[in-house]
Structures are given as C-alpha cells and as structure tokens.
C-alpha positions in Angstrom: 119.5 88.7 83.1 117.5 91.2 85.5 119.3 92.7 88.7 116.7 94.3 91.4 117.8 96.4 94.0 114.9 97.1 96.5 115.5 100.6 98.9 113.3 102.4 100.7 112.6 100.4 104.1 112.7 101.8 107.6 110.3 102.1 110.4 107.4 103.8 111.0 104.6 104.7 113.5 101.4 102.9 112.7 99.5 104.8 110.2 102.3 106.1 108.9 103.7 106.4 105.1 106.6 104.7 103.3 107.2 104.3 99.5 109.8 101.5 98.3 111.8 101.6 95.1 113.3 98.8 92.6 115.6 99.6 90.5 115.9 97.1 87.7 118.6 96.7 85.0 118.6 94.6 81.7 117.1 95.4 78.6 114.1 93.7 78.5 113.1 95.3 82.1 109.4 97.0 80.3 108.5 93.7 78.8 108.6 91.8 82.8 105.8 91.2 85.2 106.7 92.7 88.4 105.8 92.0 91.8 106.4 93.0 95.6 106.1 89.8 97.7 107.1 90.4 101.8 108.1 87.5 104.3 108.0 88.1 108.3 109.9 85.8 110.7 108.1 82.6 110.8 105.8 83.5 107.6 105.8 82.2 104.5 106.7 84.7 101.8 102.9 86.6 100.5 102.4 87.8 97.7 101.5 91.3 98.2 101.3 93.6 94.5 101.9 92.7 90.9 101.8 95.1 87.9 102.3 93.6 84.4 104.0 95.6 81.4 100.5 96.7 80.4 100.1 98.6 83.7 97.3 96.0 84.9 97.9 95.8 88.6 97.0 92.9 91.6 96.8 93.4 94.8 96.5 90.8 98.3 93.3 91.6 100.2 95.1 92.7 102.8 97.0 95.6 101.3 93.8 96.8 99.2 93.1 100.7 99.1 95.9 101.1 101.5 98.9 100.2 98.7 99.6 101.2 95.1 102.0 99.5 93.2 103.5 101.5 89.7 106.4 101.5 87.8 108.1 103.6 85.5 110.1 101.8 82.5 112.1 105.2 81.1 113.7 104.7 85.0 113.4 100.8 85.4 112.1 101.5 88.4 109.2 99.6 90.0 107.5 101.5 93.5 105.2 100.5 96.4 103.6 103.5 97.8 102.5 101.8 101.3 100.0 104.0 103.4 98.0 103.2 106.5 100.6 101.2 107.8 99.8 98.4 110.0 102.6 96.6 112.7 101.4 93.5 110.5 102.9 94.9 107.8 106.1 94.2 109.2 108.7 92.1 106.7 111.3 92.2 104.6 109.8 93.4 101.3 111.3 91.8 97.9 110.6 92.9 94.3 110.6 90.2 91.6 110.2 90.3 87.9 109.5 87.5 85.7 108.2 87.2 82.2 104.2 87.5 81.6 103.8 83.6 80.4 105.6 82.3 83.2 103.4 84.5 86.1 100.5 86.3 84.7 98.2 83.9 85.9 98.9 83.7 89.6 101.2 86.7 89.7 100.7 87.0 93.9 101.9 83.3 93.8 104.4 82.6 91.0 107.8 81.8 91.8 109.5 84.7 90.0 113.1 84.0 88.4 114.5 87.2 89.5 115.2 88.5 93.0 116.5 91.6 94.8 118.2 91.7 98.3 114.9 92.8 100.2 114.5 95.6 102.0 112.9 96.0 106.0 109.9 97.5 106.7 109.3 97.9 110.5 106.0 99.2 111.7 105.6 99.7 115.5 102.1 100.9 117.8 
C-alpha cells in the first residue's frame, strides 16, 4: 500500500516558476514507477512526466525542456520543477506510482494503482 500526498500548487504569472512535491510512504516506494499526470476542467487527465526507479525519465511534448521530473528515495519524495509556465498549464496536478511491469511501457498513459489528492496549479497572463 502507497499513500501520495501532492503539495506545492498555487498560482503564478505566466513564465513564472513552481516546483511540486509527493511525498510517498510504504516500503517499497524506490522500487515504483512514478508519474505526474494533470486534468483541467473539461480535459481528460494527460500524462505529463514519468521517472522509473532507475532514474529513466518521460516527458509529454508539451512540457519538454520546460519541466524536470526527479525524485529522491532516502525522502520518498517525488518533484516537478515546472518552469516557463504557460496559462495552459493550468490543472490539478496528481502524482501516481505503480510498479514498473504494470506501466513501464506507456508510463504517460498507464492507469496507475496509486493516487494522491492533487494539487492546483493556476497560471494566469
């Protein structure tokens, strides 16, 4: 069992900065594929960074060069260091973690098994 608790939303000027947390618990948390995914009203939910336990990273074309996802597994802690914001950028942001065989092949598209709350990201122009 994996508990995710996303933090770090708020809203910010176009080309602005914001960096989001995840703090996972369970012991296995190192061994999981992790991923931010982000749904806006009306949107279906997009699959926007993955990283896998080897550090190998995925990102949407539409975030590339402007986000970095990382995490850190002495903290269970997963980030998204969004820059360059963009008002389509808006959503509520979710972290999800899943074991490798079950998403490692479409990890922007895999239904994850665990969830966390979400957190609002609100970029105005």
């Amino acid at each position: 069992q994996v508990q995710l608790v996303e933090s770090g939303g708020g809203s910010v000027q176009a080309g602005g900065s914001l960096r989001l947390s995840c703090a996972g618990s369970g012991y296995f948390y190192s061994s999981y594929c992790l991923g931010w995914f982000r749904q806006a009203p009306g949107k279906e939910r997009e699959g926007v960074a993955a990283v896998d336990p080897y550090g190998t990273t995925r990102y949407a074309d539409s975030v590339k060069g402007r986000f970095t996802i990382s995490r850190d597994n002495a903290q269970n802690t997963l980030y998204l260091q969004m820059n360059s914001l963009k008002p389509e950028d808006t959503a509520m942001y979710y972290c999800a973690a899943d074991w490798p065989d079950v998403v490692e092949r479409t990890p922007l598209q895999s239904n994850y098994r665990y969830w966390g709350q979400g957190t609002q990201v609100t970029v105005y122009s």
